[in-house]
N, CA, C and O of each residue as an XYZ file, in Angstrom:
464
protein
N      87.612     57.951     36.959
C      87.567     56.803     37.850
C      88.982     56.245     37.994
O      89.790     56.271     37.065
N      89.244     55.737     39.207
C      90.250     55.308     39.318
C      90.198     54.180     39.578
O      89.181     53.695     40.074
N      91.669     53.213     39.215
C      91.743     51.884     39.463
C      92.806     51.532     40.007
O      93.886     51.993     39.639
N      92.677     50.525     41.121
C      93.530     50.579     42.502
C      93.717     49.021     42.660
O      92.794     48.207     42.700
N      95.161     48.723     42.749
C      95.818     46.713     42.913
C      95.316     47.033     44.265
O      96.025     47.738     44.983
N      93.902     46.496     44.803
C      94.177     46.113     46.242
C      95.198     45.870     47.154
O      95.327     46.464     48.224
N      96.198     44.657     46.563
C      97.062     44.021     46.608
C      97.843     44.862     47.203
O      97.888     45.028     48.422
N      98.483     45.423     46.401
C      99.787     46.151     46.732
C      99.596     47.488     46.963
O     100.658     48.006     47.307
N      98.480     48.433     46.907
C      97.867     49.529     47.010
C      98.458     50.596     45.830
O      98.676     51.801     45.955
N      98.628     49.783     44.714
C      98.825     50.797     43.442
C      97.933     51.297     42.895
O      96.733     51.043     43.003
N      98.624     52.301     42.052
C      97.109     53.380     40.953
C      97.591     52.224     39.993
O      98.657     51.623     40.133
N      96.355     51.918     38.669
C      96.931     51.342     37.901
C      96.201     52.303     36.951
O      96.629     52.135     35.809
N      95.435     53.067     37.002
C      94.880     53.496     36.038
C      94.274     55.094     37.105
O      94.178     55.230     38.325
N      93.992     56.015     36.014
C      93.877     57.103     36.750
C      92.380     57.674     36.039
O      91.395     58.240     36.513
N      92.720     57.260     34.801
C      91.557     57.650     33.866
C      91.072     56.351     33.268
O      91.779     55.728     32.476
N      89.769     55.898     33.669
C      89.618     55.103     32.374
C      88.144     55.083     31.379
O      87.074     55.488     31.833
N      88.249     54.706     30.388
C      87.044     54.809     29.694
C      86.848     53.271     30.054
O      87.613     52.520     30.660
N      85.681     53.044     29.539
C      84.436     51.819     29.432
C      83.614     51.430     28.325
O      82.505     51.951     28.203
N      84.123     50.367     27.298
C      82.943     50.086     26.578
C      82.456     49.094     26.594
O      82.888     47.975     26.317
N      81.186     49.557     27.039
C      80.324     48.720     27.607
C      79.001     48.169     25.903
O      78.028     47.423     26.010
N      79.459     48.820     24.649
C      78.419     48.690     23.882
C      79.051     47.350     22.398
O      80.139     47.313     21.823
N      78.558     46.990     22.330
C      78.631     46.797     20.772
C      79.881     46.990     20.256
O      80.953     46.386     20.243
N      79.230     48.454     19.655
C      80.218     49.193     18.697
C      81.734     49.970     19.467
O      82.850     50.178     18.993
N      81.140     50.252     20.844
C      82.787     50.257     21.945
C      83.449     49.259     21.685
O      84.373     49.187     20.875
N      82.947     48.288     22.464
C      83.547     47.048     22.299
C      84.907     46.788     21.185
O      86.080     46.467     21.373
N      83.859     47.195     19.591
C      84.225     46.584     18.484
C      85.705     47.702     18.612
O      86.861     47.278     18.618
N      85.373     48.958     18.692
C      86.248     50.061     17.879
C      87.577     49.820     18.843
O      88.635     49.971     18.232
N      87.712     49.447     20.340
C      88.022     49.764     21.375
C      89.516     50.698     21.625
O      89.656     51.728     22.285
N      90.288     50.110     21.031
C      92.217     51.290     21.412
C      91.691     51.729     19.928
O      91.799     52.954     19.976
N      91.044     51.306     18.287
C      91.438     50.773     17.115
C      91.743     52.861     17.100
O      91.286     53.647     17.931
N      92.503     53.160     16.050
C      92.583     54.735     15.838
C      93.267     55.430     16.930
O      93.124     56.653     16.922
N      93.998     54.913     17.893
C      94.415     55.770     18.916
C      96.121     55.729     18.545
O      96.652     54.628     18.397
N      96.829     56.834     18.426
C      98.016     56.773     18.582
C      98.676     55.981     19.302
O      99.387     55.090     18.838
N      98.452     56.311     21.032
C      99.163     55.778     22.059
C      97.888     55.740     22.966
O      96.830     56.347     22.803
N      98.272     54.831     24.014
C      97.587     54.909     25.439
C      98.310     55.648     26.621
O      99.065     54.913     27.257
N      98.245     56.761     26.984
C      99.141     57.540     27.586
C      98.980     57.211     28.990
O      97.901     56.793     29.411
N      99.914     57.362     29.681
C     100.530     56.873     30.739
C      99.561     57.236     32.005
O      99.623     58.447     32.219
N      98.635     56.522     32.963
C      97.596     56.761     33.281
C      96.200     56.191     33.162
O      95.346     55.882     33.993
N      96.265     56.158     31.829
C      94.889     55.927     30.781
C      94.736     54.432     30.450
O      95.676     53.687     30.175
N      93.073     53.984     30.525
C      92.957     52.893     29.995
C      91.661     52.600     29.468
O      90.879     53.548     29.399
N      91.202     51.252     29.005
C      89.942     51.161     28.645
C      89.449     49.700     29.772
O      90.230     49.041     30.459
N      88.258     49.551     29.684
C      87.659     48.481     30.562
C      86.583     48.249     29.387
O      85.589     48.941     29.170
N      87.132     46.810     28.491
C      85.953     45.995     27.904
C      84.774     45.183     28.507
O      85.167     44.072     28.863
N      83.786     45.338     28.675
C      82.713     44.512     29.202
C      80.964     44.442     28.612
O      80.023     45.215     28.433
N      81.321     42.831     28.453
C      82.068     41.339     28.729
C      83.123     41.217     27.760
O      82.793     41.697     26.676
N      84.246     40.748     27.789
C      85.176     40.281     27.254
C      85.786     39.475     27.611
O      85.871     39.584     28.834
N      86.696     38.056     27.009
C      87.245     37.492     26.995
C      88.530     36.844     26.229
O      89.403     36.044     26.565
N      88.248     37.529     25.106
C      89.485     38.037     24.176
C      89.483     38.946     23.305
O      88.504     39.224     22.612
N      91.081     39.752     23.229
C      91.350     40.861     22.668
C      91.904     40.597     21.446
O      92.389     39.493     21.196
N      91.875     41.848     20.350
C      93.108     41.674     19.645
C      94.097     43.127     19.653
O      93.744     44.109     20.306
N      95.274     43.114     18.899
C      95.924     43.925     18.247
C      96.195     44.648     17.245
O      96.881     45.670     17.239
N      95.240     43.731     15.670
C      95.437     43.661     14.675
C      95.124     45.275     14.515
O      94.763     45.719     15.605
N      95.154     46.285     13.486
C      95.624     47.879     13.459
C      96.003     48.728     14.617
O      95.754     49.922     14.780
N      96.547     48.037     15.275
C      97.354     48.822     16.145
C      98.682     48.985     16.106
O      99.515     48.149     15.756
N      98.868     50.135     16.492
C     100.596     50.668     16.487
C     101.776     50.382     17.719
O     103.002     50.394     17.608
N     101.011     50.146     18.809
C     101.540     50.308     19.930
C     101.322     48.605     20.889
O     100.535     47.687     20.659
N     102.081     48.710     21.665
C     101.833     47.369     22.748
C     100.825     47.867     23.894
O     100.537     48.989     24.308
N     100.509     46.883     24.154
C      99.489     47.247     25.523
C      99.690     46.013     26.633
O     100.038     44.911     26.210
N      99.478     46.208     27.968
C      99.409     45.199     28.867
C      97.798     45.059     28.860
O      97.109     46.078     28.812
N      97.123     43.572     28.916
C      95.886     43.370     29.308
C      95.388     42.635     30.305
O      95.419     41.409     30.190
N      95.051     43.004     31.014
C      94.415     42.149     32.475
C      92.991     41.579     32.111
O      92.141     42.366     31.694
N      92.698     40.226     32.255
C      91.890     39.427     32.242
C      90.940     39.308     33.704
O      91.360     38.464     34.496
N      90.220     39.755     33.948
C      89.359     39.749     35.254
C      88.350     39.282     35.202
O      87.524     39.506     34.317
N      88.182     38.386     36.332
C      87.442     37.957     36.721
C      85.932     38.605     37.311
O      85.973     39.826     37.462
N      84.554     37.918     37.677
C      83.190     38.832     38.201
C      83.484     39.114     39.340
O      82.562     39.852     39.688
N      84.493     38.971     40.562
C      84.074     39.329     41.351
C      85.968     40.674     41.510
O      86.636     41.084     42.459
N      86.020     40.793     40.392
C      87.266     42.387     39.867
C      88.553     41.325     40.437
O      89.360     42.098     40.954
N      89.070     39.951     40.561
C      90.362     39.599     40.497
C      90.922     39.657     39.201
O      90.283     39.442     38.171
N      91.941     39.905     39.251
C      92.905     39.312     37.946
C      93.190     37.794     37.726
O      93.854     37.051     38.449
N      92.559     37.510     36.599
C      93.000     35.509     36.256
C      94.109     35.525     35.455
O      94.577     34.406     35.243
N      94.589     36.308     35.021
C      95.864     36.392     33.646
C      95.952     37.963     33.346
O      95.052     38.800     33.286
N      97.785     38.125     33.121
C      98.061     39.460     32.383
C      98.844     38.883     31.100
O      99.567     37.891     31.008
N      98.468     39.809     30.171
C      99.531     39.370     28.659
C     100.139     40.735     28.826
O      99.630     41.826     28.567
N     101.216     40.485     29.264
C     102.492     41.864     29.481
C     102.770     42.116     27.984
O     103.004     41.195     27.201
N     102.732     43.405     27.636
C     103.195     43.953     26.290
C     102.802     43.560     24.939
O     103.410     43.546     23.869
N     101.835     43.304     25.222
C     100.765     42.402     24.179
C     101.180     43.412     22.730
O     100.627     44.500     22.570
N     102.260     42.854     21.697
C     102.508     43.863     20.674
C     101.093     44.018     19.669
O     100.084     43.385     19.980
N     101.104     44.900     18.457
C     100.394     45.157     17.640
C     100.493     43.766     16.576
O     101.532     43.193     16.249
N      99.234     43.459     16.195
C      99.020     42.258     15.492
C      98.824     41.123     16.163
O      98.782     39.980     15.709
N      98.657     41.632     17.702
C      98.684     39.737     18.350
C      97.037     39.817     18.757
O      96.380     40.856     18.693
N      96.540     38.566     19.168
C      95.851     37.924     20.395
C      95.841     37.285     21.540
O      96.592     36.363     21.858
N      94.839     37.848     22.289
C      95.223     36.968     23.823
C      93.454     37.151     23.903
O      92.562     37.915     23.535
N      93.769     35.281     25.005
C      91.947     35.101     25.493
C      92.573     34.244     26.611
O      93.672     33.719     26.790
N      91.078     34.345     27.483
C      91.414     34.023     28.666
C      89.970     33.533     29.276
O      89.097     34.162     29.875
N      90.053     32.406     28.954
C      88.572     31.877     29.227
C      88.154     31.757     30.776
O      88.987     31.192     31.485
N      86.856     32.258     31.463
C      86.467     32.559     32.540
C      86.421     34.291     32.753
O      85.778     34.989     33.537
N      87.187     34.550     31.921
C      87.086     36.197     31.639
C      86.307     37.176     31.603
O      85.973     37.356     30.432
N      85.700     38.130     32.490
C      84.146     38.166     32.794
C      84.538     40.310     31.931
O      83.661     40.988     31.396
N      85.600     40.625     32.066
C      85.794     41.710     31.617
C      87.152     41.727     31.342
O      87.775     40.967     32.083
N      88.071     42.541     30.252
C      89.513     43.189     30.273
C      89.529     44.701     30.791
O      88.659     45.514     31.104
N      91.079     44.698     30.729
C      91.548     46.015     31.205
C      92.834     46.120     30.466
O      93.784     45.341     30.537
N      92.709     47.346     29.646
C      94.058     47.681     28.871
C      94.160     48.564     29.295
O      93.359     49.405     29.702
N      95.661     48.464     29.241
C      96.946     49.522     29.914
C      97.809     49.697     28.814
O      97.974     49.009     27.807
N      98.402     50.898     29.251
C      99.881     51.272     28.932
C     101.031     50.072     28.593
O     101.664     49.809     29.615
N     101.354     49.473     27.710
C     102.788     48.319     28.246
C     103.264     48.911     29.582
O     103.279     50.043     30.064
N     103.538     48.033     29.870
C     104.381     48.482     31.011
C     103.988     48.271     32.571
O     104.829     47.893     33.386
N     102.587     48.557     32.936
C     102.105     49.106     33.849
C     101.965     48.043     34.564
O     102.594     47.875     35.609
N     101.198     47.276     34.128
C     101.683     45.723     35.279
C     102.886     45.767     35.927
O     102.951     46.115     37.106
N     104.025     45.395     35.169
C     104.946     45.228     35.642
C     105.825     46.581     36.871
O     106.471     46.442     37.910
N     105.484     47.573     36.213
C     105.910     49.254     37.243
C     105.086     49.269     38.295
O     105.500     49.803     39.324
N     103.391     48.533     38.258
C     103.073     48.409     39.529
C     103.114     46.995     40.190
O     102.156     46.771     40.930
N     103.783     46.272     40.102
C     103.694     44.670     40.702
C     102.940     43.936     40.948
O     102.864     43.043     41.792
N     101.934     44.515     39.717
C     100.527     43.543     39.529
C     100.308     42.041     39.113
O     101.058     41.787     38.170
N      99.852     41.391     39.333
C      99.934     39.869     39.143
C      98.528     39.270     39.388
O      97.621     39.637     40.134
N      98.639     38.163     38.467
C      97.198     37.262     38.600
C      97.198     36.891     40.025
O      98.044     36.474     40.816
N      95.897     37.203     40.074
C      95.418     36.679     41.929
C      95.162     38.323     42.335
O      94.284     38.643     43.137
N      95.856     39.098     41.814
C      95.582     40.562     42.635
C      94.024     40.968     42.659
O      93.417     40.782     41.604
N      93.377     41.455     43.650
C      92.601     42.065     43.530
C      92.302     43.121     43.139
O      93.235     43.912     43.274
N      90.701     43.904     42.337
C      91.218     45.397     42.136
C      90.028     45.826     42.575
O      89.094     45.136     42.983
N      90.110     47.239     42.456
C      89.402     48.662     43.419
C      89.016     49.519     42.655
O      89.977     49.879     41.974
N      87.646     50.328     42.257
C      87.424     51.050     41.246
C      87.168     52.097     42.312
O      86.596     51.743     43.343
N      87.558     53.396     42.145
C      86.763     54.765     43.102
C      87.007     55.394     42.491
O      87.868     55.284     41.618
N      86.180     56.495     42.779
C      85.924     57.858     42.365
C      87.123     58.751     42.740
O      87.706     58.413     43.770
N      87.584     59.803     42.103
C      88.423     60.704     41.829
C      87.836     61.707     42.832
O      86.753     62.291     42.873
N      89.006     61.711     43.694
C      88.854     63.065     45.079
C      88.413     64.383     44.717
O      89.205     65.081     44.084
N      87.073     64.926     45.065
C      87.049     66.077     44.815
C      85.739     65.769     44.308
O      85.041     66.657     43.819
């Protein structure tokens, strides 16, 4: 599945997983080396993340029910938190990726299917 800034007509994501359970939820980046460039996860419902055993930074988009962005925490390092109340789902990224695609709160986003 792909994920698309309305906005500005960027990929922001090419691959992403979804945990939609419980125990997704709970485990979500926890055990992953890196988030490779492309790749992301979509928590739902969520409204705050953490960092704590993680190795790596991540950007997280705070979205809203009807798929806007209300808040990004750019480079969110290992050991932090971010919440974002009204937060109906997240979206973790790569560090970086906000900013390489000129994503910003208020953007809208686009989920479709992979051509082919």
């Amino acid at each position: 599945m792909l994920l698309l800034n309305k906005e500005k007509g960027t990929i922001l994501a090419e691959q992403l997983r979804v945990a939609d359970t419980f125990f997704r939820r709970l485990r979500g980046l926890l055990g992953t080396k890196t988030l490779p460039a492309g790749q992301g996860l979509v928590i739902r419902p969520c409204n705050s993340v953490h960092t704590l055993g993680m190795h790596y930074a991540i950007d997280v988009l705070f979205v809203d029910n009807k798929d806007c962005i209300l808040k990004i925490v750019a480079d969110l390092r290992p050991g932090k938190w971010a919440a974002c109340r009204g937060s109906a789902y997240v979206i973790e990224l790569p560090a970086g990726t906000a900013a390489h695609t000129f994503t910003q709160a208020g953007d809208a986003l686009v989920y479709a299917k992979e051509p082919g």
